[in-house]
Structures are given as C-alpha cells and as structure tokens.
C-alpha positions as CSV (number, residue, x, y, z in Angstrom):
1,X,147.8,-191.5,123.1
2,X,146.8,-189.3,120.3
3,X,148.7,-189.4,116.6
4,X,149.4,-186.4,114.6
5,X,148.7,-186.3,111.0
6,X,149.1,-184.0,107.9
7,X,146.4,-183.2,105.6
8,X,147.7,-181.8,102.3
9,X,145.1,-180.3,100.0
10,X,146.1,-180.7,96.0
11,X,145.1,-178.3,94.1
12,X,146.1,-177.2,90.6
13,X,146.1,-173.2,91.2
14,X,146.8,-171.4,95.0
15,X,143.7,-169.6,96.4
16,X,140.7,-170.6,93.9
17,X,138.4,-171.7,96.2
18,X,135.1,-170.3,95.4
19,X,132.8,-168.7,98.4
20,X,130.8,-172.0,99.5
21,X,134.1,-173.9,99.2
22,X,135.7,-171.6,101.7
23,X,132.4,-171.9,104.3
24,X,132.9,-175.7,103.8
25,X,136.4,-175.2,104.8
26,X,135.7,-172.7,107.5
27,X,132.7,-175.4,109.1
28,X,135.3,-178.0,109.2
29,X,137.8,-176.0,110.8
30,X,135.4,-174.5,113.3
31,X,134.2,-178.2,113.7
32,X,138.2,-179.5,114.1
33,X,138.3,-177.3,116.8
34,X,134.9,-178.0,118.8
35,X,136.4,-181.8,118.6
36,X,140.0,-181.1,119.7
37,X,141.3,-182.6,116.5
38,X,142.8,-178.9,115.6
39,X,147.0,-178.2,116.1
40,X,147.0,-176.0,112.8
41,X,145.7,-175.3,109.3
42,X,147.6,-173.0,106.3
43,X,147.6,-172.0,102.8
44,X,150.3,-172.1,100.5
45,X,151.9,-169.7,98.0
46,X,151.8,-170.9,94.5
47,X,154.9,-173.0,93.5
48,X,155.8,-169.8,91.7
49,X,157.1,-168.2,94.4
50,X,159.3,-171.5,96.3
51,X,162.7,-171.5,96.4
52,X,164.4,-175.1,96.0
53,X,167.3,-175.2,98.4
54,X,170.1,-177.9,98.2
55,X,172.8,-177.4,100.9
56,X,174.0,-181.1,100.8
57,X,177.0,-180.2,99.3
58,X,179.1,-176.8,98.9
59,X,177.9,-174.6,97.6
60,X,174.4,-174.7,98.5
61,X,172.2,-174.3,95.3
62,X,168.9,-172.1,95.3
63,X,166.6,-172.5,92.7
64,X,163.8,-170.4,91.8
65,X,161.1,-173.4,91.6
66,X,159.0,-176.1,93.2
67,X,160.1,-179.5,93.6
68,X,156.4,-180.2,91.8
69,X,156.9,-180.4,88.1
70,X,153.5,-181.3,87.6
71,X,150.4,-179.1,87.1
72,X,149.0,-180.2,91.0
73,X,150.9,-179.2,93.9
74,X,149.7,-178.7,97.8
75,X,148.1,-175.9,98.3
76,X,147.3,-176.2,102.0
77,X,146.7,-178.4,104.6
78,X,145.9,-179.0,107.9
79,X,147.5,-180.7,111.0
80,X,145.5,-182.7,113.0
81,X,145.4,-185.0,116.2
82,X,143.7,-188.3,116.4
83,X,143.2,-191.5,118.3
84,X,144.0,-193.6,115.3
85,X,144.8,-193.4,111.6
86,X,141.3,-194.6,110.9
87,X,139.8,-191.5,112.6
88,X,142.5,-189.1,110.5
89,X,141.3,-190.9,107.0
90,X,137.7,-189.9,108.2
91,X,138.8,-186.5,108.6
92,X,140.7,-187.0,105.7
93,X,137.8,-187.5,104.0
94,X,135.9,-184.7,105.1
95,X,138.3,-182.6,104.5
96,X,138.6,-183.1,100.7
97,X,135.0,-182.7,100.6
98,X,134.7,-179.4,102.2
99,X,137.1,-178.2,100.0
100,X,136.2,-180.3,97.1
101,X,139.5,-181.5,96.2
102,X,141.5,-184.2,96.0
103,X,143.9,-184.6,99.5
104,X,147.2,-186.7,100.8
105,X,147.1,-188.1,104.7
106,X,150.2,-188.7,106.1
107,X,151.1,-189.6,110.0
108,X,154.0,-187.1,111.2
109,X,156.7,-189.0,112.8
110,X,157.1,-189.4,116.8
C-alpha cells in the first residue's frame, strides 16, 4: 500500500529561485506526476507574514511571527506517495537537487 510523505524545501528567503532552478523544479514536478508519486506541491509566504496562534489556553494568543527563529525556514514543499520510505528519500533527493537546496522528508501519519 502506498506511504505519503512531505518534502519541505529550506530556504533562507521565499521565492529566489532563479529561472533554471524553477525548470528543474517544474521537470520534477511534471516527472512526479508522469510516475504517480504526485498528491500536491506549494510555496510558502515568507515567515514575515505568519501568524503564531496559541489557543491552548484562554485567551488564545496571536502573534505576528514564525515559529522559525532562525535565518532558514520552509519555503515549500511537496506531498508525495510512495511504496516505501526508501523510494521517498530518492525523491527526496531529487528534489533538493532540482531546486538546489537543502530539504526535510517526513512520513505523514496514517
């Protein structure tokens, strides 16, 4: 039975891919699809513009900022479906090379 998996892409700004970063990106996705690895692929706003909400206790708290402190944040990613988690580290893989950065593979849950 196929496994779903998250591909988040860390980045240090939102949106700076150059022009062949964003063909690399658009080859993998076309190729995610042509495979049937493909559920969904987004990205992100800059931390900038996130809103922290805490509604754990009364009154909920909203804060204008990222749970990131740091400099690197996600700024995409990509859900995928596989047969195994050693075909989503391949695509893992592949994926931080088409758009030459650094990425985090996780398996969703259920």
């Amino acid at each position: 039975m196929p496994k779903r998996f998250i591909i988040f892409v860390i980045d240090h700004s939102t949106a700076s891919a150059t022009s062949s970063e964003m063909a690399a990106i658009d080859a993998f996705n076309d190729r995610l699809r042509q495979e049937g690895h493909w559920l969904f692929a987004a990205g992100l706003v800059a931390p900038t513009e996130s809103l922290l909400i805490d509604n754990t206790q009364h009154p909920a708290v909203v804060d204008n900022r990222s749970w990131f402190a740091g400099s690197e944040h996600y700024s995409g990613f990509w859900l995928v479906q596989c047969e195994d988690a050693e075909q989503a580290q391949q695509l893992a893989r592949e994926g931080s090379r088409a758009c030459h950065r650094k990425v985090e593979l996780r398996a969703l849950l259920g």
